[in-house]
N, C-alpha and C positions, 0 to 999 in steps of 0.2 A: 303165567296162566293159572287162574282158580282150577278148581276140583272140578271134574266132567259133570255138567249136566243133564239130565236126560232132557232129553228133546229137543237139544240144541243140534244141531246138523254136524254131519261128521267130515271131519276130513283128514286125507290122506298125505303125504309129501313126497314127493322124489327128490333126490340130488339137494338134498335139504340145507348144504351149507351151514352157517350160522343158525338161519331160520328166518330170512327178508319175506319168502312166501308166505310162512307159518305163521308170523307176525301180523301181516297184512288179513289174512285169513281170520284170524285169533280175534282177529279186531271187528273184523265184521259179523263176528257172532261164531264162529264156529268151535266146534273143538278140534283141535290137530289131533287125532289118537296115536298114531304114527310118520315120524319121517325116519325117510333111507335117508344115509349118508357112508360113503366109502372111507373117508378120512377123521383120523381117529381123533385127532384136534377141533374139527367141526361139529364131530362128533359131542363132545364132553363140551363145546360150548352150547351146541342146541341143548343139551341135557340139563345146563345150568342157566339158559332162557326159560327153558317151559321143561320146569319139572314133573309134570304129570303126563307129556305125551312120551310115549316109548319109543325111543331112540334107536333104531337097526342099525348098527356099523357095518355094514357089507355094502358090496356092490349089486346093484341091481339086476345084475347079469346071473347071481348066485341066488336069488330069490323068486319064489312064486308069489301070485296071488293068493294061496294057502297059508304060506309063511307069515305073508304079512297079516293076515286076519289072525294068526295063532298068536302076533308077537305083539298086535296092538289089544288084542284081549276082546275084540268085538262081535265072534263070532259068525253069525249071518245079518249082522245087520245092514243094513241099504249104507254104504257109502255114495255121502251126497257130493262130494269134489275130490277128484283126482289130478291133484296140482306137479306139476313140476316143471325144471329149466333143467335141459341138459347140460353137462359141462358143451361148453362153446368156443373154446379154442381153434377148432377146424373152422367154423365161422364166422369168427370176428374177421371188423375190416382192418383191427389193430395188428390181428396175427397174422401169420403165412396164409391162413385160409386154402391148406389144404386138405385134398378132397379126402385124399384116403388116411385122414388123422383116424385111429383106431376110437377114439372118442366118437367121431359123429355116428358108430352106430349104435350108439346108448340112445338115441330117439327112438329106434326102433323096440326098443325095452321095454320103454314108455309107453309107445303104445299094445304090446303083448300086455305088458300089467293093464291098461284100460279092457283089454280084452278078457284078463282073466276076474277082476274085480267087479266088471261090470259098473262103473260109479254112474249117479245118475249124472255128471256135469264132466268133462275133462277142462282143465285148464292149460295148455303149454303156452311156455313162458322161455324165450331165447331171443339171442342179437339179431339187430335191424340185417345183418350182414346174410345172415338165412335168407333173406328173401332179393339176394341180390346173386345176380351172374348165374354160374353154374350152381351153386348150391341150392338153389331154388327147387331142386331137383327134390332134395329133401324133404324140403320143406311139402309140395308136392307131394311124395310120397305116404309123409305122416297122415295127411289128408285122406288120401286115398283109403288107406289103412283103416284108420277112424271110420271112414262112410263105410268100410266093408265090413267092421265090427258093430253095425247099426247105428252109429252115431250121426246126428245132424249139425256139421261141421259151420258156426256160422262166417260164410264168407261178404265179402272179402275181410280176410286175416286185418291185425291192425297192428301200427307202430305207431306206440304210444311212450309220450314223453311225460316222465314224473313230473318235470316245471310246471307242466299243466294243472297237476294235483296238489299240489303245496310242496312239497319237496324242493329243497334250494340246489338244485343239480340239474343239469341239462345232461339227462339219462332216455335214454331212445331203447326201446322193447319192443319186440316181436310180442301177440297176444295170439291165440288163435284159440277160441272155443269152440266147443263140443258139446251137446246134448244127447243122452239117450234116447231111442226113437219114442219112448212113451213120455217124454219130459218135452216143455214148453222152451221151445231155443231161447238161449240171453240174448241179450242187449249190449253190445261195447258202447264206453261211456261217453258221453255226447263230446267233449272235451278232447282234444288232441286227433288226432287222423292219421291217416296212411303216407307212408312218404317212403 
């Protein structure tokens, strides 16, 4: 990542991994100012991806929307994306997919930080597998949450496959946007659909 520019749009990271969101983001013009990441390994490789966004090693559960405005250095300014995929072990179709993994309430995180940040877009990003059986519940729920935090959630949510987008992988993603009530709702991308 170059040096931040001013006026370029800001964005946020949760559950930042490596940095596959950051990347994708970074690319579309943004700057990442901060991503969370709980693991110290994921940690110090997002660090040594994008050396100018400020890396939080903790859990999101141990952080405010304060925290993070002090740790990315931004102050009050308008965060335009608030991205992130929660860990998804509870609902992949690959794992147990169970309900009560201590992980699937880290959505709810998610959306307390869209709450406290206020950003004008939310991005949540998780497995096709949320939106299937009982866990839909969640899925559900994030929703709700979002509309009750002002947000204009655009439905219906979408599963979208990277093969669609150039990527050599048959990779299937939950998308589900979110606009602020004074922001113009996105558009999901014409390419790929719900399944």
């Amino acid at each position: 990542m170059t040096k931040k520019n001013a006026g370029r749009p800001i964005a946020i990271d949760l559950f930042a991994g490596a940095g596959g969101l950051s990347l994708g983001f970074e690319q579309a013009g943004f700057d990442v100012a901060a991503a969370v990441e709980i693991d110290p390994i994921h940690c110090s490789i997002h660090h040594y991806n994008f050396p100018h966004c400020k890396v939080i090693c903790k859990s999101v559960t141990d952080l405010s929307g304060e925290d993070i405005r002090l740790a990315a250095e931004i102050g009050n300014q308008e965060i335009d994306v608030l991205c992130g995929g929660a860990p998804c072990q509870g609902f992949s179709t690959i794992g147990k997919r169970a309900l009560d993994d201590d992980r699937n309430k880290l959505v709810y995180h998610y959306c307390r930080l869209v709450s406290e940040l206020q950003p004008k877009y939310a991005v949540f990003e998780n497995v096709r597998g949320l939106t299937l059986g009982e866990h839909k519940r969640f899925l559900q729920e994030i929703i709700e949450a979002l509309q009750g935090f002002g947000y204009k959630v655009l439905l219906p949510y979408q599963v979208l496959n990277a093969a669609d987008y150039g990527v050599p992988q048959d990779r299937r993603r939950l998308f589900l946007l979110a606009a602020r009530a004074d922001q113009v709702v996105p558009k999901y991308p014409l390419s790929g659909g719900r399944t």
